[in-house]
N, C-alpha and C positions, 0 to 999 in steps of 0.2 A: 504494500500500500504506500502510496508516497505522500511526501512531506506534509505535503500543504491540503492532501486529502484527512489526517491524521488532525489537522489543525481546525478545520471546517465541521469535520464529521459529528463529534460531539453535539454541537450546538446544535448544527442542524436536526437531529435525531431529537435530543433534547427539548428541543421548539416543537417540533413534531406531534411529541408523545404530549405536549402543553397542550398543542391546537387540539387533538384527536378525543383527551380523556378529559383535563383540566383538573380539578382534584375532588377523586374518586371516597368518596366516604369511607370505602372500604380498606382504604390504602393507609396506613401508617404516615404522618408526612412531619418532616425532623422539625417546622417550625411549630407544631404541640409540641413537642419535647423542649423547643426554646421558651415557650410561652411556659410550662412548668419550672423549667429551669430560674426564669424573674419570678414567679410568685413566690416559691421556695426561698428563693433572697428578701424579697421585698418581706414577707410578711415579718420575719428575724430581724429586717434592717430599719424600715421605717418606722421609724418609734427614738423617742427620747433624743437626745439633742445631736448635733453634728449630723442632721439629714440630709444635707448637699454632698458631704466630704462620701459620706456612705453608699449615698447612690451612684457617685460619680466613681466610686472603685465597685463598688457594684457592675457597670454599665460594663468600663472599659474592661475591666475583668471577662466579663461572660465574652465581649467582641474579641479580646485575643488570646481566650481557648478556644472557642470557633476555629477561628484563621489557623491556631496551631495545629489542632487536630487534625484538620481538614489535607493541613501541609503536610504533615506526618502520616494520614492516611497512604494520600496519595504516593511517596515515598516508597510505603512498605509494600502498596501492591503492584510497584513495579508495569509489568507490561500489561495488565486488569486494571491501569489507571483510566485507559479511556471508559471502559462503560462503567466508572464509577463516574467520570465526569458529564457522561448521558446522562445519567440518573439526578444528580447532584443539577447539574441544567433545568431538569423537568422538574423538580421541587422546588426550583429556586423563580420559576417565572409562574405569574398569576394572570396571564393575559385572559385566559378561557372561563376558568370558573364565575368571575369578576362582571363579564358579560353575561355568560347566562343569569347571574343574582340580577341584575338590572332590567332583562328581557323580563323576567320575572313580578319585578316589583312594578311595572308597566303593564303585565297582564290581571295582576292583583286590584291594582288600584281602577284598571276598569271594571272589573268586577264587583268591587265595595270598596269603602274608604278602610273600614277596617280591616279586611286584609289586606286591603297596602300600606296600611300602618306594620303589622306582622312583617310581613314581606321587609320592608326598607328597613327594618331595626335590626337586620341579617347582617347589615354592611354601612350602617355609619354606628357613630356615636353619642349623637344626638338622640335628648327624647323621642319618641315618635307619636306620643299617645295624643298630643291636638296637633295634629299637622294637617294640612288641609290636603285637597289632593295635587292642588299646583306642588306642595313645598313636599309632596312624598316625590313627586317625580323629577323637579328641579334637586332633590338632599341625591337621587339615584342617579342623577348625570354629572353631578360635581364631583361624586364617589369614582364614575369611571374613568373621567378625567384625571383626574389627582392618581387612580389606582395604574392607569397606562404610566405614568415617572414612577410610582414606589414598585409596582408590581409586575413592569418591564424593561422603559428603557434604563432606570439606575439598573436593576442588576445587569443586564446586561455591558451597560458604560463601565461597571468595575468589573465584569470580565474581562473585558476588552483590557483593562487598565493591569489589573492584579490577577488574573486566570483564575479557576475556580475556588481556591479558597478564601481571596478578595470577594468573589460574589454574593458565597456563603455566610461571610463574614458580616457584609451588608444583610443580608437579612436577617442576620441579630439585631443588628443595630435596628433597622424598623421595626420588629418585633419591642423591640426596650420603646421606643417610642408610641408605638400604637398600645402599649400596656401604663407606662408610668410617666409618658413624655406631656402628660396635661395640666394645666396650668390652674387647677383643681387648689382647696386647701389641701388636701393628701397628698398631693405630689408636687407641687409646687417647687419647693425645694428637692426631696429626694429623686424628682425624673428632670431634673433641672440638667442636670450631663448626658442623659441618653436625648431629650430633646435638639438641645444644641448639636450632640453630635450627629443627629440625622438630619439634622438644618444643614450641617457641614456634608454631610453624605450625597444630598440632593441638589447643591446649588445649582450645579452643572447641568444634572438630567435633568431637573424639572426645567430646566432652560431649554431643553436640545427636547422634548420633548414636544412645547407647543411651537417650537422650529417646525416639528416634524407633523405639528397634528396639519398645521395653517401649508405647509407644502405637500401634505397628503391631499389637503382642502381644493388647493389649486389658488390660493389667496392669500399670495404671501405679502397683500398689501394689508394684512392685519396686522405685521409686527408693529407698527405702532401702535396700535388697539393695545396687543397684547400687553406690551411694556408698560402703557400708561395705567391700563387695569391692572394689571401683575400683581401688583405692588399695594392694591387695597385688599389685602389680606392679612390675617393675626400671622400665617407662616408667610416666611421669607419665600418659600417656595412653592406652596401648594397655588396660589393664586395666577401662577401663570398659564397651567396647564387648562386650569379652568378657565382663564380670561381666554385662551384660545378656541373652545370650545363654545363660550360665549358669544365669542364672536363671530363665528363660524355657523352660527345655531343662532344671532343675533336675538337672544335673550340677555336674563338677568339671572345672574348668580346670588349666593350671598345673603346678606342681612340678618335679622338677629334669629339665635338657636339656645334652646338648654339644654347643658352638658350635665347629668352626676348630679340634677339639680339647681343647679348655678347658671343664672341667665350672661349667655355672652350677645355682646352685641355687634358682628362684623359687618363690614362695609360690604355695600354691593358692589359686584364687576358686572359692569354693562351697563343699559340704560331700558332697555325697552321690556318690560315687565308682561310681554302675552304669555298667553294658556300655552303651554307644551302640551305636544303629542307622541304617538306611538310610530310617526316617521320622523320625528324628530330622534326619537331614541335611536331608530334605524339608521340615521344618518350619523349620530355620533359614532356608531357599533362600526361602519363603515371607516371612519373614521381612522378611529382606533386599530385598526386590523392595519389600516395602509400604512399606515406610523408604526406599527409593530414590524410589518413586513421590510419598511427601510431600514429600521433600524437592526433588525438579523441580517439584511445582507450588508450594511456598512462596517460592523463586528468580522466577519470571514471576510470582508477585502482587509481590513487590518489586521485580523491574524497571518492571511497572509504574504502581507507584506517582510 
């Protein structure tokens, strides 16, 4: 097999088995084991004083036994390091499951408000229980937005960057942030270092992201859209993916939600507040796929380069 087929194969395969299955209930998938691994820390750590110093060895801790192990894995199995690194590929991308939740939460909320409240409390973090049914199906496009940067193009970009155990690695770190990284009294300070370091994680791909959604689009005259909205969001990064999506979809994002209880209030991206629909989902879903599909083939022309 040559070089640069050996360098391609992985991913490709790995992408593959993401598009075909997505994650299988039935399947063991190592980010529950990550997700046990911070509540086992946090519930011992969070408590009594020095709750930033804790979490933040907390954070960085679990991210580089990840990375080590993964390095070490790969080491000890030698010439079985490729279809460890298929596998490790297909856990590590969330393209597939991600859209079918959202197909879903679109078929729910036509159906009743209340099962699109059920539905959509699947995949955010916000309350659900008075959501109207614009804000169940506006809370399920920001999610797929936001989920193409966490739960494609970043791991992928630290493939690209760091090879598999960088990837894996990244998906501790937003596992630490989708569990402790909120701005909660509970966590506030204790997920105060896993937040940051997934704000540091993502600067990049949530940037190359709505590059990718707005040139999937064919309308790459929204990067100014995108930049000026980007940027009205509590995250430093989350807000861009969606300002492109917005814009692309010429809706409105945003505005206030309750998180854990605790009302936040964030700013809207965009301007024009109509009813969404169920080709509006379709068009993000589209969307998304074409910005996934650039971004696997621009990863195997840099590998190999």
């Amino acid at each position: 097999m040559t070089d640069w087929l050996l360098l391609i194969l992985p991913l490709l395969i790995g992408w593959l088995l993401d598009l075909l299955l997505g994650d299988p209930a039935w399947l063991p998938h190592p980010v529950v084991g990550f997700g046990k691994m911070i509540g086992f820390g946090e519930k011992r750590l969070n408590k009594g004083s020095h709750r930033m110093l804790k979490g933040g060895l907390l954070a960085v801790s679990l991210i580089l036994l990840v990375l080590g192990l993964v390095w070490a894995l790969r080491m000890v199995l030698g010439s079985y390091t490729l279809y460890f690194d298929m596998i490790a590929i297909f856990y590590c991308l969330a393209g597939t499951t991600l859209i079918r939740e959202v197909r879903d939460v679109f078929r729910a909320v036509n159906r009743s408000l209340e099962e699109g409240r059920k539905q959509v409390a699947r995949i955010v973090g916000r309350d659900t229980s008075e959501l109207s049914a614009q804000e169940i199906r506006t809370a399920a496009l920001e999610t797929l937005a936001e989920n193409l940067s966490d739960g494609v193009i970043a791991p992928l970009f630290w493939l690209a960057i760091g090879g598999v155990p960088a990837m894996v690695a990244y998906k501790m770190v937003n596992t630490l942030d989708s569990m402790i990284g909120y701005r909660t009294e509970r966590y506030k300070d204790f997920g105060c270092w896993a937040a940051h370091i997934d704000d540091i994680a993502n600067y990049i791909p949530a940037r190359l992201t709505a590059l990718l959604m707005v040139i999937s689009a064919g309308k790459p005259q929204l990067a100014g859209f995108v930049w000026r909205n980007g940027r009205h969001h509590a995250s430093p990064n989350s807000g861009y993916p969606e300002a492109a999506l917005a814009g692309i979809l010429d809706c409105r994002f945003g505005g206030p939600h309750y998180y854990f209880g605790e009302l936040f209030d964030k700013p809207y991206i965009g301007e024009n507040a109509r009813e969404l629909t169920t080709a509006d989902m379709q068009k993000a879903v589209r969307i998304n796929r074409t910005a996934e599909v650039l971004a696997v083939i621009s990863v195997m022309i840099i590998n190999c380069l």
